[in-house]
DOVEXLUM-762614 format. One line per field, with one value per atom (N, C-alpha, C, O, CB): residue number from 1; residue in three letters; atom name; z, x, y. Coordinates in Angstrom, 1 decimal. Glycine has a CB too. Example, Ala and Ser with C-alpha at 12.3 -4.5 7.8 and 13.67 -1.06 7.14 Angstrom:
num	1,1,1,1,1,2,2,2,2,2
residuo	ALA,ALA,ALA,ALA,ALA,SER,SER,SER,SER,SER
atomo	N,CA,C,O,CB,N,CA,C,O,CB
z	7.8,7.8,7.8,8.5,9.0,7.1,7.1,7.9,8.0,5.7
x	13.2,12.3,13.2,14.2,11.3,12.8,13.7,12.9,13.4,14.1
y	-5.7,-4.5,-3.3,-3.3,-4.5,-2.2,-1.1,0.0,1.1,-0.6
This chain:
num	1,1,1,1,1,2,2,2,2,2,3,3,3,3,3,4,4,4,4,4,5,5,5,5,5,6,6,6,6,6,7,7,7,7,7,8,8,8,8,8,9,9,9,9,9,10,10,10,10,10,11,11,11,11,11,12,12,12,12,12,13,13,13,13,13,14,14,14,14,14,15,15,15,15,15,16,16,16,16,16,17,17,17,17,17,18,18,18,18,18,19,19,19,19,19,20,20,20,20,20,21,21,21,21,21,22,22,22,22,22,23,23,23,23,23,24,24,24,24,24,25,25,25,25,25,26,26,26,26,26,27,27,27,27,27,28,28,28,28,28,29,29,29,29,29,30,30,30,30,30,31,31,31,31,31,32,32,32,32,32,33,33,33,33,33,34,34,34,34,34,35,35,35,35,35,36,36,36,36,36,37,37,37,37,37,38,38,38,38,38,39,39,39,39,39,40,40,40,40,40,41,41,41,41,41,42,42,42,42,42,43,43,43,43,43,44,44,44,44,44,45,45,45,45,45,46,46,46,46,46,47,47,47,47,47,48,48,48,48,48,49,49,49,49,49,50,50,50,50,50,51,51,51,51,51,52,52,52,52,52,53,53,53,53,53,54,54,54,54,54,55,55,55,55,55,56,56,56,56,56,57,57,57,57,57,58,58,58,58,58,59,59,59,59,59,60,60,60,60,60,61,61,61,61,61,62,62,62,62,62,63,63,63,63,63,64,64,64,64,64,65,65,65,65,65,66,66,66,66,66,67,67,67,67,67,68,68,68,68,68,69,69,69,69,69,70,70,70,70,70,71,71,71,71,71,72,72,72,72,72,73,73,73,73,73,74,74,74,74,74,75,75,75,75,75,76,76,76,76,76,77,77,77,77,77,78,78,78,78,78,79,79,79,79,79,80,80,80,80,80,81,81,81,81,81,82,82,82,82,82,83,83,83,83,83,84,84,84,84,84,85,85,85,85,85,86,86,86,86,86,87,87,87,87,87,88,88,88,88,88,89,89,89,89,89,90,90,90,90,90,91,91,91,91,91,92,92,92,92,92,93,93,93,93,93,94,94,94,94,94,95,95,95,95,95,96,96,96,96,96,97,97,97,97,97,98,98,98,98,98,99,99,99,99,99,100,100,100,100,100,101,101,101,101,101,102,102,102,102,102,103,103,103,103,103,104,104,104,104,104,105,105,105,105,105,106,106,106,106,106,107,107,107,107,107,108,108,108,108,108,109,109,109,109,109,110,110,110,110,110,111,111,111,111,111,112,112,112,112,112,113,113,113,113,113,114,114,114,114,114,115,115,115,115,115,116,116,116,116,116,117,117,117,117,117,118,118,118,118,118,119,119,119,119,119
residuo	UNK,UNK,UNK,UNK,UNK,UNK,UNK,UNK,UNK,UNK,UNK,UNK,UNK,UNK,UNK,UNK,UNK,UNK,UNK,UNK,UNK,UNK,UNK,UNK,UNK,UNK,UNK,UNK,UNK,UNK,UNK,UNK,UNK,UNK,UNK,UNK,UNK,UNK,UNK,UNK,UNK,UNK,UNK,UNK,UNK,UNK,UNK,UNK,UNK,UNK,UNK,UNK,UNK,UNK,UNK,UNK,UNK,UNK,UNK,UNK,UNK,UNK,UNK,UNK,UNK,UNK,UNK,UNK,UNK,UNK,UNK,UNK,UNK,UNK,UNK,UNK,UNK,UNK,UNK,UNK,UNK,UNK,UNK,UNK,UNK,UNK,UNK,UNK,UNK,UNK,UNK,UNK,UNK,UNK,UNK,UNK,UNK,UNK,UNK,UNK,UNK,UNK,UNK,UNK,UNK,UNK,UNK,UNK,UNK,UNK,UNK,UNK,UNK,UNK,UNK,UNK,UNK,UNK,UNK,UNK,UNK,UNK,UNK,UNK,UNK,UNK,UNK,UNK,UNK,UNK,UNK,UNK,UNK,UNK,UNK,UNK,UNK,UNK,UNK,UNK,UNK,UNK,UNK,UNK,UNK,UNK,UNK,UNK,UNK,UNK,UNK,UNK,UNK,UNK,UNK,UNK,UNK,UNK,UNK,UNK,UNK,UNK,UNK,UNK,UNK,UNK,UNK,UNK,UNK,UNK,UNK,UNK,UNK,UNK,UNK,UNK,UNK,UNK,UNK,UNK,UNK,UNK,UNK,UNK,UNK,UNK,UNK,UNK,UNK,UNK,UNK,UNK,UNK,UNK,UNK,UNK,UNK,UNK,UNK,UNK,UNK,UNK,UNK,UNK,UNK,UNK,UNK,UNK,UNK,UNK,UNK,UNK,UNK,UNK,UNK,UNK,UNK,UNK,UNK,UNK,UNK,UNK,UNK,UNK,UNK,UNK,UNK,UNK,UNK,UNK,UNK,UNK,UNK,UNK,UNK,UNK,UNK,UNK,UNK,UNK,UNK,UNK,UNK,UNK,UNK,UNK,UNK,UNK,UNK,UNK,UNK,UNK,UNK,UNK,UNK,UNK,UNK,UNK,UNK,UNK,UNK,UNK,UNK,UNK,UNK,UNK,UNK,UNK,UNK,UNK,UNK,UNK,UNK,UNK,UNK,UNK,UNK,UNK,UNK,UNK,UNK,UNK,UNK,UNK,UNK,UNK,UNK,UNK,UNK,UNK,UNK,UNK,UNK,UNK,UNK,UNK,UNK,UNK,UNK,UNK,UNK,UNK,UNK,UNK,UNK,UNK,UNK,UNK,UNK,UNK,UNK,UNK,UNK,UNK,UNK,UNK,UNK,UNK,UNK,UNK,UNK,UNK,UNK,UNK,UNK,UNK,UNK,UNK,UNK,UNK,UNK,UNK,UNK,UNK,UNK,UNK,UNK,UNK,UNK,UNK,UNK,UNK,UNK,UNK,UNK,UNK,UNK,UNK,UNK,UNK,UNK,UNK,UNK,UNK,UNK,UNK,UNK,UNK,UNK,UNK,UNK,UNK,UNK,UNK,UNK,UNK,UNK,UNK,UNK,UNK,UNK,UNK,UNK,UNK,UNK,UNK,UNK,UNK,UNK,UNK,UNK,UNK,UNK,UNK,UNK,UNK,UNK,UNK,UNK,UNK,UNK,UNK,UNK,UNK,UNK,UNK,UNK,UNK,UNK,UNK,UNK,UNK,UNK,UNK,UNK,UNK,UNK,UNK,UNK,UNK,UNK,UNK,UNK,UNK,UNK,UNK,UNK,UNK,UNK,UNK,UNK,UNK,UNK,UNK,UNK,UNK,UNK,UNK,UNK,UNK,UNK,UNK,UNK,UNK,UNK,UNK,UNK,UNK,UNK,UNK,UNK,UNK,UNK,UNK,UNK,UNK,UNK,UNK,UNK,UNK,UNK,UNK,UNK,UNK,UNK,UNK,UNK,UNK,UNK,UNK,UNK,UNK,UNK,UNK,UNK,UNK,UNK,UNK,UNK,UNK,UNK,UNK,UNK,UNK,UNK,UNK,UNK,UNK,UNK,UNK,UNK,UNK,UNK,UNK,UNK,UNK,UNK,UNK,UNK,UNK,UNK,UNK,UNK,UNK,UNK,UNK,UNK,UNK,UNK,UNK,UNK,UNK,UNK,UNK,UNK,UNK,UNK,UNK,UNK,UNK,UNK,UNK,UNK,UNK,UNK,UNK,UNK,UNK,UNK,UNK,UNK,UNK,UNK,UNK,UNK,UNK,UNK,UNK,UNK,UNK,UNK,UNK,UNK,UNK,UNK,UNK,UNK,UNK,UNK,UNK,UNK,UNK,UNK,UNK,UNK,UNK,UNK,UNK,UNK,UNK,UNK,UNK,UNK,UNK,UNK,UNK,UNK,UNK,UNK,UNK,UNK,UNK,UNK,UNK,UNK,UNK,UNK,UNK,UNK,UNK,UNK,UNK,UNK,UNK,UNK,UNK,UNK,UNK,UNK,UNK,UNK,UNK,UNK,UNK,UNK,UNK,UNK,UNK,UNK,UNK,UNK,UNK,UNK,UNK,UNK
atomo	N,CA,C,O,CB,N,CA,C,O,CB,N,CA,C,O,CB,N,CA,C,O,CB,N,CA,C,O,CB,N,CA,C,O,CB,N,CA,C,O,CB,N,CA,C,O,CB,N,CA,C,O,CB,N,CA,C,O,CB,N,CA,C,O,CB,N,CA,C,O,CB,N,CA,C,O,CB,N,CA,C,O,CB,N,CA,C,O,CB,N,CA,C,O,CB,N,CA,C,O,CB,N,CA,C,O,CB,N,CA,C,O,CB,N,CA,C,O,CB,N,CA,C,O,CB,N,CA,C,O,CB,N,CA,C,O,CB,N,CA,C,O,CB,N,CA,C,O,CB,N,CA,C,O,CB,N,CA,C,O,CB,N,CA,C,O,CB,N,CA,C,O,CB,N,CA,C,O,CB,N,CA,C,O,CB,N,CA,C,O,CB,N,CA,C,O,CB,N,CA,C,O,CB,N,CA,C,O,CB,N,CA,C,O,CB,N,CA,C,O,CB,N,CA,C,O,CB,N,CA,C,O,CB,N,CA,C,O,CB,N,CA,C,O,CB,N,CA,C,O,CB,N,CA,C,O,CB,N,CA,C,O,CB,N,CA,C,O,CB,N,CA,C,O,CB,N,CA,C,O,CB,N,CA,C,O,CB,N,CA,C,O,CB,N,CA,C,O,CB,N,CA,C,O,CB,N,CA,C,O,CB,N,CA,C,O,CB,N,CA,C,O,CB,N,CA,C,O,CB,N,CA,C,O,CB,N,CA,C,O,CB,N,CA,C,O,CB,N,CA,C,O,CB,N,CA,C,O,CB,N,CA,C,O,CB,N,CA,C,O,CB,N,CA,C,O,CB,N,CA,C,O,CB,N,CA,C,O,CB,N,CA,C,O,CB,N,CA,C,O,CB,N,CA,C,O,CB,N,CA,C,O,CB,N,CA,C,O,CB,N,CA,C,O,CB,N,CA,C,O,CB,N,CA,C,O,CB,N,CA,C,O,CB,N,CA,C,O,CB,N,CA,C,O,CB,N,CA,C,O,CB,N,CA,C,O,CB,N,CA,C,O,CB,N,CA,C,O,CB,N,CA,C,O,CB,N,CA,C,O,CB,N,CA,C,O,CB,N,CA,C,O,CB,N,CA,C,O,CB,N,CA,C,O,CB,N,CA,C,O,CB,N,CA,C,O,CB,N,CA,C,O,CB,N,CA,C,O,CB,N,CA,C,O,CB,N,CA,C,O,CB,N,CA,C,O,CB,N,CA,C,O,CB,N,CA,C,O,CB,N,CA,C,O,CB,N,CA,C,O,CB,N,CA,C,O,CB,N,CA,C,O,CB,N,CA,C,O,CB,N,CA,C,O,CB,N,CA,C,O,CB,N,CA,C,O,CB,N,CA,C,O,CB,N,CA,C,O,CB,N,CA,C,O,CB,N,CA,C,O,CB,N,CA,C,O,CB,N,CA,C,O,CB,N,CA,C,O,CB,N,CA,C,O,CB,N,CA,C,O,CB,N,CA,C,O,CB,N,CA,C,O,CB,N,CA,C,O,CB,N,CA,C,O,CB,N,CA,C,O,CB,N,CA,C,O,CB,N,CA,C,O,CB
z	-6.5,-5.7,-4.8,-3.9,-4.9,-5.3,-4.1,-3.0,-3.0,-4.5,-2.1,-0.2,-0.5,-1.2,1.8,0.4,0.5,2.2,2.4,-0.6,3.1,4.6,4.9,4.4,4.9,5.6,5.6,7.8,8.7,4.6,7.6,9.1,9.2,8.4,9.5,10.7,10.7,11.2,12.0,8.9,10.8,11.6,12.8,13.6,11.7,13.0,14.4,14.6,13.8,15.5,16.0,16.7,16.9,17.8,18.4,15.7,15.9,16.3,16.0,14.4,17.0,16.7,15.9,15.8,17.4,15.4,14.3,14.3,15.2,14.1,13.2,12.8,13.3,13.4,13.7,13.5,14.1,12.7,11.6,15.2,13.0,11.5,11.7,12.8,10.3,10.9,10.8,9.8,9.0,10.5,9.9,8.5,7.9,8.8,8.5,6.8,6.8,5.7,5.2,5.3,5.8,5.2,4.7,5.4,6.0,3.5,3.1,2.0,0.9,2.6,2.7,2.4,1.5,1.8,4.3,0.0,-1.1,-1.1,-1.2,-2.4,-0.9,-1.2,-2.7,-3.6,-0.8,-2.7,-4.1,-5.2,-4.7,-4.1,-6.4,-7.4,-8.7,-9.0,-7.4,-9.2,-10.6,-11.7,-12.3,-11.0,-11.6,-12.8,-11.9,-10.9,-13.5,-12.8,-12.2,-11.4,-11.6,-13.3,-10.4,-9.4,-10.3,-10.3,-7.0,-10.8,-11.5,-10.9,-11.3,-13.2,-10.1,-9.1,-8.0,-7.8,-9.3,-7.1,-6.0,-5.3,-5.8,-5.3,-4.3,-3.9,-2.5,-1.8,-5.1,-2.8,-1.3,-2.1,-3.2,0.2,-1.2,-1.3,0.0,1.0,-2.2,0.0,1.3,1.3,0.3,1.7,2.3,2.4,3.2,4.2,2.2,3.5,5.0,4.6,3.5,5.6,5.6,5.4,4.7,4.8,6.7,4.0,2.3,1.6,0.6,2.2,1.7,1.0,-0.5,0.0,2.3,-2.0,-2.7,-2.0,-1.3,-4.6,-2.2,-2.4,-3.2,-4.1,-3.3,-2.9,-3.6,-3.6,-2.4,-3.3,-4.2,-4.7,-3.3,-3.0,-6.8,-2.9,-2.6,-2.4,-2.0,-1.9,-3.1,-3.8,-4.5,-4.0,-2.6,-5.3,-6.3,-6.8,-7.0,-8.1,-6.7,-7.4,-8.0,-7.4,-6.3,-9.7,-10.4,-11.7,-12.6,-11.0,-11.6,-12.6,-13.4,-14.2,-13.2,-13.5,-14.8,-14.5,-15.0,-16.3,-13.4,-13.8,-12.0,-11.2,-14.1,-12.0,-11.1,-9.9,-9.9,-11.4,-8.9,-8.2,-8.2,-8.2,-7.9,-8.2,-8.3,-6.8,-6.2,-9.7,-6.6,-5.6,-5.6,-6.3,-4.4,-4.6,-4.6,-4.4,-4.0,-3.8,-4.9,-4.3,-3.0,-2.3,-5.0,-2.5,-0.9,0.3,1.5,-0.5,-0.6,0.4,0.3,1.1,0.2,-1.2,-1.9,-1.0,0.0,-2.9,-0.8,0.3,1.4,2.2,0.5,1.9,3.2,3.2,4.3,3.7,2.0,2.1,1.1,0.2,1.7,1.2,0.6,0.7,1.7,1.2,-0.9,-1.4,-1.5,-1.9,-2.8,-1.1,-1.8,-1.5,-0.7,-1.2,-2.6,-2.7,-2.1,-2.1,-4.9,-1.7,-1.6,-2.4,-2.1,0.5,-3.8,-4.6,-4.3,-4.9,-6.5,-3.4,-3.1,-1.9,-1.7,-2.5,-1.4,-0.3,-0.7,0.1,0.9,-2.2,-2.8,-1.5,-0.9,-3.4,-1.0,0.3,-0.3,-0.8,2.1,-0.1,-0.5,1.0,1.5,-2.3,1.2,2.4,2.1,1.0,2.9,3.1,2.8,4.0,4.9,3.0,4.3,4.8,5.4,4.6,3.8,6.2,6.5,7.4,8.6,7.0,7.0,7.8,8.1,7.2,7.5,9.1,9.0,8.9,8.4,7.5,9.6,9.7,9.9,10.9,10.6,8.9,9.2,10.0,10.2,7.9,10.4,10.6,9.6,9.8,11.3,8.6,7.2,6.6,5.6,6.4,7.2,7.1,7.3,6.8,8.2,8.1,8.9,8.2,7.8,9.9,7.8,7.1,7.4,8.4,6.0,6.2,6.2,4.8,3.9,6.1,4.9,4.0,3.4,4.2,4.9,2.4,1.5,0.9,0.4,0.4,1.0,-0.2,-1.5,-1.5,0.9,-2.5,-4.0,-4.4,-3.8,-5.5,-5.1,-6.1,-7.4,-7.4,-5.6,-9.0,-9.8,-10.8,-11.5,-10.6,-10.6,-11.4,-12.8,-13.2,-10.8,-13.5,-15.0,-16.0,-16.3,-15.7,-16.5,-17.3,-18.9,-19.1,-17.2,-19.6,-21.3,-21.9,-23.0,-22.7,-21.1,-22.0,-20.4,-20.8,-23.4,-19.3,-18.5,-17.0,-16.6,-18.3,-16.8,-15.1,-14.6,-15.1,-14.6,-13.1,-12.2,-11.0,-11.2,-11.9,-9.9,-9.7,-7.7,-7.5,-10.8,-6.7,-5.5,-4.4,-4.3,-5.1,-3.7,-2.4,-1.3,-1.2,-2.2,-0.1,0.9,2.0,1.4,1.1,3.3,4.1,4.7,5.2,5.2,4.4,5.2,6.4,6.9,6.1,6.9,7.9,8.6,8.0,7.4,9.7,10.1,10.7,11.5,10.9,10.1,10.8,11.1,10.4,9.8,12.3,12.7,13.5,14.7,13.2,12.6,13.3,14.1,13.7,12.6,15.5,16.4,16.1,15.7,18.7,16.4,16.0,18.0,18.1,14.8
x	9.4,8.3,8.7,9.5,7.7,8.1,8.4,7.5,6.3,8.3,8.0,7.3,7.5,8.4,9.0,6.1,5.9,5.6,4.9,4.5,6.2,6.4,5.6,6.2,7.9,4.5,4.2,4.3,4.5,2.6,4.0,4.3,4.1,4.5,5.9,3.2,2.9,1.3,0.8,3.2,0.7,-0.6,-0.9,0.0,-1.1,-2.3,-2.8,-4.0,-4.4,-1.6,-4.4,-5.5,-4.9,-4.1,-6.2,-5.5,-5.2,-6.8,-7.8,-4.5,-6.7,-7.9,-8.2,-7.6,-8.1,-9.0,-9.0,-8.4,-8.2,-10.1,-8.2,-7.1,-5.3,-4.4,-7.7,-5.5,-4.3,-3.2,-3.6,-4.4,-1.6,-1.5,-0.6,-0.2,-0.6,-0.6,0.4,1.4,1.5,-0.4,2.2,2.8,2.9,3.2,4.1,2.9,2.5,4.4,5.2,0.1,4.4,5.6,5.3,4.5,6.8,5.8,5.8,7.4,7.7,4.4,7.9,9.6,8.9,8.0,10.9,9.8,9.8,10.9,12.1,9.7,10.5,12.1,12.8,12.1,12.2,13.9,14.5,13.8,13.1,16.0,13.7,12.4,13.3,13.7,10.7,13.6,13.8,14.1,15.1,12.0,12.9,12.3,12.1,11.6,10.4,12.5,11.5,10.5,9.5,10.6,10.5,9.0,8.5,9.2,9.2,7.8,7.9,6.6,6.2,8.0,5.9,4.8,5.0,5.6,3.4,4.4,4.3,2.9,2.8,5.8,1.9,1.3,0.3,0.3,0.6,-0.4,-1.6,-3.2,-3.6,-2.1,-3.7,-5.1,-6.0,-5.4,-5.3,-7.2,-7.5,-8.9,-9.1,-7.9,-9.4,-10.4,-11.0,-10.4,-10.1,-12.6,-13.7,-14.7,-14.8,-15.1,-15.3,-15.9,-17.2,-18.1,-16.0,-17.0,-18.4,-18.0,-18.7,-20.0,-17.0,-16.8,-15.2,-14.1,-16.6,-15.2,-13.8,-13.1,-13.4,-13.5,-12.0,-10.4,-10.7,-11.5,-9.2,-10.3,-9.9,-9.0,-8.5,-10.4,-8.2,-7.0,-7.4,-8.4,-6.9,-5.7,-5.8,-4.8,-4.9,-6.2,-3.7,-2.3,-1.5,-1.6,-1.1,-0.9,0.3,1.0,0.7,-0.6,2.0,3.2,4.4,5.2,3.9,4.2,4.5,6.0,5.6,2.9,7.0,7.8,8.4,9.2,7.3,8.2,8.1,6.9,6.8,7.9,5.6,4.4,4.6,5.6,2.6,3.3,2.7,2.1,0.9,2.1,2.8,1.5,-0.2,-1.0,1.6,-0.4,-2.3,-2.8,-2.4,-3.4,-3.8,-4.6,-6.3,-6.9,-3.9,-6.9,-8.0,-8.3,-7.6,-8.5,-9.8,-10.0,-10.4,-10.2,-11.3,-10.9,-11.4,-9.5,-9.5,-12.9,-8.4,-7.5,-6.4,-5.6,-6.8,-6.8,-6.3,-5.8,-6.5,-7.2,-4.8,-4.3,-4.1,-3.6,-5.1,-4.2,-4.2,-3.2,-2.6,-5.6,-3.0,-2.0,-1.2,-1.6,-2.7,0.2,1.4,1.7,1.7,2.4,2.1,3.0,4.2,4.3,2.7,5.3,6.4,7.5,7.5,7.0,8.4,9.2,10.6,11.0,9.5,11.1,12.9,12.9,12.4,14.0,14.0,13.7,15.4,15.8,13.2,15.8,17.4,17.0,17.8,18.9,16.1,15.4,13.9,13.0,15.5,13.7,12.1,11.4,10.9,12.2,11.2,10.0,9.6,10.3,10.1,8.0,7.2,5.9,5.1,6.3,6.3,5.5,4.1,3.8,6.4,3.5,1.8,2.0,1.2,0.3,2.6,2.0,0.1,-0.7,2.4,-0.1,-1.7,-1.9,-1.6,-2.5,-2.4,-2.5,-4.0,-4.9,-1.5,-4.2,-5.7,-6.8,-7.9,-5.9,-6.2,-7.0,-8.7,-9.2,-6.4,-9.5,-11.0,-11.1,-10.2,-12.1,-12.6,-12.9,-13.1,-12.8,-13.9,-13.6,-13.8,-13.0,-13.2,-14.1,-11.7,-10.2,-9.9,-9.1,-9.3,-10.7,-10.8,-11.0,-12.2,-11.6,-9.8,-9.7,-8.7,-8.1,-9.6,-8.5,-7.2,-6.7,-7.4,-7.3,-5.6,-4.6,-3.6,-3.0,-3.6,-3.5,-2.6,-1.9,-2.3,-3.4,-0.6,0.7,1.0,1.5,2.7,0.6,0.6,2.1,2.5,-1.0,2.6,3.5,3.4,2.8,4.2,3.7,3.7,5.5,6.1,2.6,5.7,6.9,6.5,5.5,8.1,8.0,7.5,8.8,9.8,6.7,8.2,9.5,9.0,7.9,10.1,9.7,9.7,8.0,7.6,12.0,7.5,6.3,5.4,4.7,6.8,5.1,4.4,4.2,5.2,4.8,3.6,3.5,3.2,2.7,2.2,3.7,3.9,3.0,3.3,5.9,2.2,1.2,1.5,1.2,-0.5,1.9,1.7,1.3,1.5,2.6,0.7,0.1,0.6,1.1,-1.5,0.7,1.1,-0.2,-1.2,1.8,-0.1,-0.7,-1.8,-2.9,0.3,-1.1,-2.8,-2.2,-1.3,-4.3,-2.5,-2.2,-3.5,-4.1,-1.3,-3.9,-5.1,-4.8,-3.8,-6.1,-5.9,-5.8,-7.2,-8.2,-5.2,-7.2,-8.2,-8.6,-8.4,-8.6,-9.0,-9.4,-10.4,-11.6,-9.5,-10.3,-11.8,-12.1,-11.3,-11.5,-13.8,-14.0,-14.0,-14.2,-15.3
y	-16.3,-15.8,-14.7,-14.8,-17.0,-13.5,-12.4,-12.4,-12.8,-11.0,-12.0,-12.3,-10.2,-9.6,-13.6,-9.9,-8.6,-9.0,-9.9,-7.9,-8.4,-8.0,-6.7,-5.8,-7.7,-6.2,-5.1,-5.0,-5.8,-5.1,-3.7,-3.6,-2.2,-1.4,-4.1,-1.6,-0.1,-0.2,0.6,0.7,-1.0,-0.9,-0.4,-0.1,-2.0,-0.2,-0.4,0.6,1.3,-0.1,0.4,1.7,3.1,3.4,1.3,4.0,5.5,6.0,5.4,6.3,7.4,8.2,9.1,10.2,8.6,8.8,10.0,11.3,12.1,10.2,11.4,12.8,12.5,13.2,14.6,11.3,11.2,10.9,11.3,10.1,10.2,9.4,8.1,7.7,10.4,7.6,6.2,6.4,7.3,4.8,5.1,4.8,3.4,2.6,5.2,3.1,1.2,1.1,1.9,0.5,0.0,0.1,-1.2,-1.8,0.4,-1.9,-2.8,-3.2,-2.7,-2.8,-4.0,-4.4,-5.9,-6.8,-4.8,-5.7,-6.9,-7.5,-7.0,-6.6,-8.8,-9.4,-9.4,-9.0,-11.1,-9.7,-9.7,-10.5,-11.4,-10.4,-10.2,-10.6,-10.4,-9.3,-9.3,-11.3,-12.2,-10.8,-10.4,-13.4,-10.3,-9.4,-7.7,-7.3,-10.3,-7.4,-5.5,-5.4,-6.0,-4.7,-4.6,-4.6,-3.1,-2.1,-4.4,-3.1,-1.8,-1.1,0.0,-1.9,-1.8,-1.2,-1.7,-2.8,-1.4,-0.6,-1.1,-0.3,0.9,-1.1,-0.7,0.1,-0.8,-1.8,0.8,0.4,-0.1,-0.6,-0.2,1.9,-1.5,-1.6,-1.9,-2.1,-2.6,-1.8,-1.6,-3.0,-3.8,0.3,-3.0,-4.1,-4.1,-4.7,-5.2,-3.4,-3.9,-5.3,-5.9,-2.3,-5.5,-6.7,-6.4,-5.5,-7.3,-7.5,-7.4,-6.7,-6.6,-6.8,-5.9,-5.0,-5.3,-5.6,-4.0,-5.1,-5.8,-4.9,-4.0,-5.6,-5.4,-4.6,-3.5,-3.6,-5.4,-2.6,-1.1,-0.5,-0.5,-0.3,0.2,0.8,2.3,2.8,1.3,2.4,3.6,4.7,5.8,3.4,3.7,4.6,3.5,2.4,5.4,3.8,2.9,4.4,5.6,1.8,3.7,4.4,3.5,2.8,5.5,3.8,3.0,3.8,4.6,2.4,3.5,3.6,4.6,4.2,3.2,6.0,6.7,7.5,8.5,5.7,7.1,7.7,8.8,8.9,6.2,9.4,9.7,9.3,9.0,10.0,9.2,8.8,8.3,9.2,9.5,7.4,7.7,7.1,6.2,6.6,8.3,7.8,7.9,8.7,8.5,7.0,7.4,8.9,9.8,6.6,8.8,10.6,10.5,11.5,11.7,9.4,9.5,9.4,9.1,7.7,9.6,9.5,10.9,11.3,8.0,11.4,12.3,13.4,13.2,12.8,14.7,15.6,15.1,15.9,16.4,13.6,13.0,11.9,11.6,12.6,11.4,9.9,10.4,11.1,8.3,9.9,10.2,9.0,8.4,11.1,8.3,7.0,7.5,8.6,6.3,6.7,6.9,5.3,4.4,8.5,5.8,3.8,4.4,5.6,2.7,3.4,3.8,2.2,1.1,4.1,2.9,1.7,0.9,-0.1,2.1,1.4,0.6,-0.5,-1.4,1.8,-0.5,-1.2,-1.6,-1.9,-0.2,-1.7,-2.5,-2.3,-3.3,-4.5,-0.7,-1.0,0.1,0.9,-0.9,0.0,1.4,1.6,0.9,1.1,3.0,3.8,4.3,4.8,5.0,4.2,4.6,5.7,5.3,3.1,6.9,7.9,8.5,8.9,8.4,8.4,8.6,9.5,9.2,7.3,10.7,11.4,12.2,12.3,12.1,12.7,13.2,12.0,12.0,14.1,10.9,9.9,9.7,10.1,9.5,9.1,9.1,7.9,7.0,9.2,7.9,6.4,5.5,4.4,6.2,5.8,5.4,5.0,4.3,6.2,5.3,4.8,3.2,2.5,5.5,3.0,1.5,0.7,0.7,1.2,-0.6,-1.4,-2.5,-2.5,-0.9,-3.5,-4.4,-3.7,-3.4,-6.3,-3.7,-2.8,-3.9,-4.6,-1.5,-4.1,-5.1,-4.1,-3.0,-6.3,-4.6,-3.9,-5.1,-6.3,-3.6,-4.3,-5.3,-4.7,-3.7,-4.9,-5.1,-5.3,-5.8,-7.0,-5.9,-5.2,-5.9,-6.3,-5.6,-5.2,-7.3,-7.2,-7.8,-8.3,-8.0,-7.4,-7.7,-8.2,-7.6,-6.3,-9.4,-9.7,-9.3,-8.7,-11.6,-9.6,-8.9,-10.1,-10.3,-9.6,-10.5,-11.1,-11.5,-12.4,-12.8,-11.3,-11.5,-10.4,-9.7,-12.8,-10.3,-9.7,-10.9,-11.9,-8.4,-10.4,-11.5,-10.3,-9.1,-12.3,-10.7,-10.0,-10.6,-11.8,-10.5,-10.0,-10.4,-9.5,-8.3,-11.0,-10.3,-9.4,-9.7,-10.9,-9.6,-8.8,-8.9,-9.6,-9.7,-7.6,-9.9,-10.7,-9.7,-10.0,-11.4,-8.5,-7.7,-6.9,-7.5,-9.2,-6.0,-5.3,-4.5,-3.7,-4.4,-4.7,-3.6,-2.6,-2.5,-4.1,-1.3,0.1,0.3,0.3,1.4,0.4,1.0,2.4,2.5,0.3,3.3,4.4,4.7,4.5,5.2,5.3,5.2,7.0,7.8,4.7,7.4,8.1,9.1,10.3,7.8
């Protein structure tokens, strides 16, 4: 079982920035993703950066020019950069991870972090 630790939240004002960080513990199998998702109330989960393996970056378009992913993979932690902060921004932020052995993904989420931007 991997434990995802996130840490970096809090009250910014808009345009301001943060950084979220989310540290994986040691994991059996490959973490071969890692990323952010976000969450307001009534509202699913939604992607809003992963950076996975071999690929590109992906991010939403509503975070696109403003948020920077990046992993330090000797320390399984991956950074959510936020800059140019909206209020629209304002959410709970989960860091997912996917590891993977030769016939399964193994799929975990971190506890949630809040950001809240004031306008």
């Amino acid at each position: 079982q991997v434990q995802l630790v996130e840490s970096g939240g809090g009250l910014v004002q808009a345009g301001e920035s943060l950084r979220l960080s989310c540290a994986a513990s040691e994991s059996r199998f490959s973490i071969n993703a890692m990323g952010w998702y976000r969450q307001t109330p009534g509202k699913g989960r939604e992607l809003v950066a992963m950076i996975s393996v071999g690929a590109k970056p992906d991010y939403a378009d509503s975070v696109k020019g403003r948020f920077t992913i990046s992993r330090d993979n000797a320390k399984n932690t991956v950074y959510l950069q936020m800059n140019s902060l909206k209020p629209e921004d304002t959410a709970v932020y989960y860091c997912h991870a996917v590891a993977e052995s030769s016939i399964t993904k193994y799929l975990y989420w971190g506890q949630g972090t809040q950001v809240t931007v004031s306008s």
